[in-house]
TORLUM-947659 format. One record per residue: x, y, z of N, C-alpha, C in turn; residue in three letters. Coordinates in steps of 0.05 Angstrom, whole numbers, plus 5000, padded with zeros to 4 digits. Example, Ala and Ser with C-alpha at 12.3 -4.5 7.8 and 13.67 -1.06 7.14 Angstrom:
BEGIN
526448865156524649105156526449345156ALA/525749555142527349795143525850015157SER/
END
This chain:
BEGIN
466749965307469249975292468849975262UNK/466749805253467149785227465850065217UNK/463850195229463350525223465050685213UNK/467250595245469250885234470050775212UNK/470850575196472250515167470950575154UNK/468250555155466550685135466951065137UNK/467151155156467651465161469851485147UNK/472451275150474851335143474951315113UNK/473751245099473451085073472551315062UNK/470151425071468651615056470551955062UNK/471951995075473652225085474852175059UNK/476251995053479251875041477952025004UNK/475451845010473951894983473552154972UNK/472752364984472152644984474552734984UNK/477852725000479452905004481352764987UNK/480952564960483052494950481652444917UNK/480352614916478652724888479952984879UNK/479553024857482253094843481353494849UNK/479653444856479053854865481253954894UNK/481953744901484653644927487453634916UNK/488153714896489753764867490953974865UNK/488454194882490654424885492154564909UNK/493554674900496054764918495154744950UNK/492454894960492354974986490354734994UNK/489254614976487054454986489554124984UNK/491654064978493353884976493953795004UNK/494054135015495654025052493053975063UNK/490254045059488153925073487853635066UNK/489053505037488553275037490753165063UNK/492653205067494053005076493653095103UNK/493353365120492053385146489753125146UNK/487353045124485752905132487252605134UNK/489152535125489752265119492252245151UNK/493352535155495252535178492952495206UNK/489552495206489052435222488052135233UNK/487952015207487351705206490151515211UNK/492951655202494751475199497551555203UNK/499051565222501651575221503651605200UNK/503651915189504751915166507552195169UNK/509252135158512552275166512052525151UNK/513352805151513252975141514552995120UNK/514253145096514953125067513452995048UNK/511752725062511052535049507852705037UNK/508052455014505052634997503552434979UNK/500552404986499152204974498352394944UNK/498152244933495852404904493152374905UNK/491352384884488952244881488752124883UNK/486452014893485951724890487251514901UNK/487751624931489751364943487451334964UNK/486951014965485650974981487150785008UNK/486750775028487850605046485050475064UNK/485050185067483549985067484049785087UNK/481749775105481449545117477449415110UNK/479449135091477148955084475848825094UNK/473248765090471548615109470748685127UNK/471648895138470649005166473048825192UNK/475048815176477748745192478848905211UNK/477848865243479748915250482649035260UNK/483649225274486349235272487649355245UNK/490149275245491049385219492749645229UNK/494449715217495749975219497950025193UNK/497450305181499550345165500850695179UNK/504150585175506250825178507250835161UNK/507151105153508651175127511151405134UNK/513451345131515551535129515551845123UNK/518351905123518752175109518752125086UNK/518552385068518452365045517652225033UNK/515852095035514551855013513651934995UNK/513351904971510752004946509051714942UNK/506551774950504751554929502551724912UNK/503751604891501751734862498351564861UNK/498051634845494451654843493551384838UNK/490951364842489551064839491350834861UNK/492950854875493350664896492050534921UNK/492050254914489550184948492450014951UNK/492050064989493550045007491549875028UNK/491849585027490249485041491849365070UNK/491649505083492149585117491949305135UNK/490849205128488649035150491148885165UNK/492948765155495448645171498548795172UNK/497449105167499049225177502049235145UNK/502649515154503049635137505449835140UNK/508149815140510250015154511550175112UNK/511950295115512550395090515450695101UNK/517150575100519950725113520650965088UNK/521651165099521951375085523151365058UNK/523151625045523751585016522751394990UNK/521051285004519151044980517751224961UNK/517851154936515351254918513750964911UNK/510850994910509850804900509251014880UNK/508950834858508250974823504250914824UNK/502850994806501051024797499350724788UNK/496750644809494950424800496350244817UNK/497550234834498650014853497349844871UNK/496549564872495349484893497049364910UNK/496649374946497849254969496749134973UNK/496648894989494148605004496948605027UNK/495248585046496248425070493648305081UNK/492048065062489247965077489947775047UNK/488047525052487647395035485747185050UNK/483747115028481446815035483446545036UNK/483246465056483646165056481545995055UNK/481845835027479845695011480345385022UNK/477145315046478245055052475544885052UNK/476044715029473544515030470944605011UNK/469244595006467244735005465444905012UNK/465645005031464745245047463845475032UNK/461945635033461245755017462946095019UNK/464046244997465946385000465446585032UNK/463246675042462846925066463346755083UNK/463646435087464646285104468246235108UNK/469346255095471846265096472946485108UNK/475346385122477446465133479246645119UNK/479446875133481747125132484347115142UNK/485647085124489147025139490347415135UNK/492047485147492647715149496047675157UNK/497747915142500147845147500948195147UNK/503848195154504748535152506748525137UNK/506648745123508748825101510249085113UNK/513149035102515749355106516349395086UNK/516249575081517049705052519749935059UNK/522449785050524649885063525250205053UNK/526250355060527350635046528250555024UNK/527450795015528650834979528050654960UNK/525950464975524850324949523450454934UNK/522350374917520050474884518650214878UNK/516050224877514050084862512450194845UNK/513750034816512450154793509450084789UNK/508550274767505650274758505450064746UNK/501349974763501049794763502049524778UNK/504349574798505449294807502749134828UNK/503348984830500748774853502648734870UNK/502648734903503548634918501848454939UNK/502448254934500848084946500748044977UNK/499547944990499647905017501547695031UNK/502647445014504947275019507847425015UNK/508347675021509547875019510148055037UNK/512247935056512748125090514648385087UNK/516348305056518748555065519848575038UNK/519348815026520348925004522949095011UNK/525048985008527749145011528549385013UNK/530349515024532149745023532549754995UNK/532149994982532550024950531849824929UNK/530549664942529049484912527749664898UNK/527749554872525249654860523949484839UNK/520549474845519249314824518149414802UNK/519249244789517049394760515349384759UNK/514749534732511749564732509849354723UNK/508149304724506849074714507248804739UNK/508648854756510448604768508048524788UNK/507848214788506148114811508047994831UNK/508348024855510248044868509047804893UNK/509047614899508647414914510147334936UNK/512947414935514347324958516647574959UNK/518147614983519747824994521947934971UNK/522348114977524148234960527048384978UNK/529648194964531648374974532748634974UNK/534248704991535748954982536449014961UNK/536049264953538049304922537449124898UNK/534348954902534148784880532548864860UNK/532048784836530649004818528448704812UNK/526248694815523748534808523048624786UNK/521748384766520048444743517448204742UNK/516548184726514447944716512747934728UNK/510547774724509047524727509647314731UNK/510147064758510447274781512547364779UNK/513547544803516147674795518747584797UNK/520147594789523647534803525347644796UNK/527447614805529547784800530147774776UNK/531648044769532148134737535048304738UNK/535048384766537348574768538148644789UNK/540648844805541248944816541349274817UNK/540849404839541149664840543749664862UNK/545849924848547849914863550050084837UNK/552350074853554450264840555750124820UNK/
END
């Protein structure tokens, strides 16, 4: 198992380097990524998107919608699973966690415990450049959107607009 991640890792690496940029070699990137991952038609990675399972974790699954855009330099870390519903753009430099160390006692860090959780990322949301989404983080809303810069630690409503360090609400999206 942990091979093929390494196969999958190194595919991801080669077909999401920026000579994959152009026009005809774009749909070979995402034929390669449509064979690793459940991904909706319309939808389109850029450079540099990596999708990740850490440690040699296990399981994991990400689905990605219609029409999705994720822009360049994004890691998408899989390992507790990963649903991303149509119409999402993630913006540029974005990190996902669904894994995190649970730090208990003194134990030396390759001794500690992996907690793993799943994240939904509702339609028509947007995650701006640069946001962190952390792994204590199951469900990013129908039309939220985070800003950029935003460290994002706990769920996000519908229609809510996130900012900060960490983040919270700042606003509403709506008529």
């Amino acid at each position: 198992m942990f091979e093929s991640e390494l196969v999958r890792r190194a595919i991801q690496i080669v077909v999401s380097s920026t000579l994959f940029d152009a026009p005809g070699l774009l749909a070979v990137r995402m034929w390669c990524y449509r064979r690793f991952f459940q991904i909706g038609a319309g939808s389109s990675f850029n450079r540099a998107v990596l999708c990740i399972r850490p440690h040699g974790v296990r399981g994991g699954y990400l689905r990605v919608g219609r029409d999705v855009g994720i822009n360049h330099h994004v890691e998408l870390d899989y390992a507790g699973g990963i649903v991303i519903e149509d119409d999402v753009w993630i913006s540029q430099y974005v990190i996902i966690e669904t894994h995190e160390h649970v730090v208990a006692g003194r134990r030396r860090k390759k001794d500690q415990d992996t907690r793993l959780s799943s994240l939904t990322i509702g339609r028509d949301a947007w995650i701006g450049a640069f946001a962190v989404i952390l792994s204590s983080v199951n469900r990013i809303g129908e039309g939220a959107i985070v800003g950029a810069g935003a460290v994002v630690n706990r769920d996000v409503g519908d229609w809510e607009i996130v900012g900060g360090v960490p983040a919270r609400v700042i606003g509403q999206r709506g008529p």
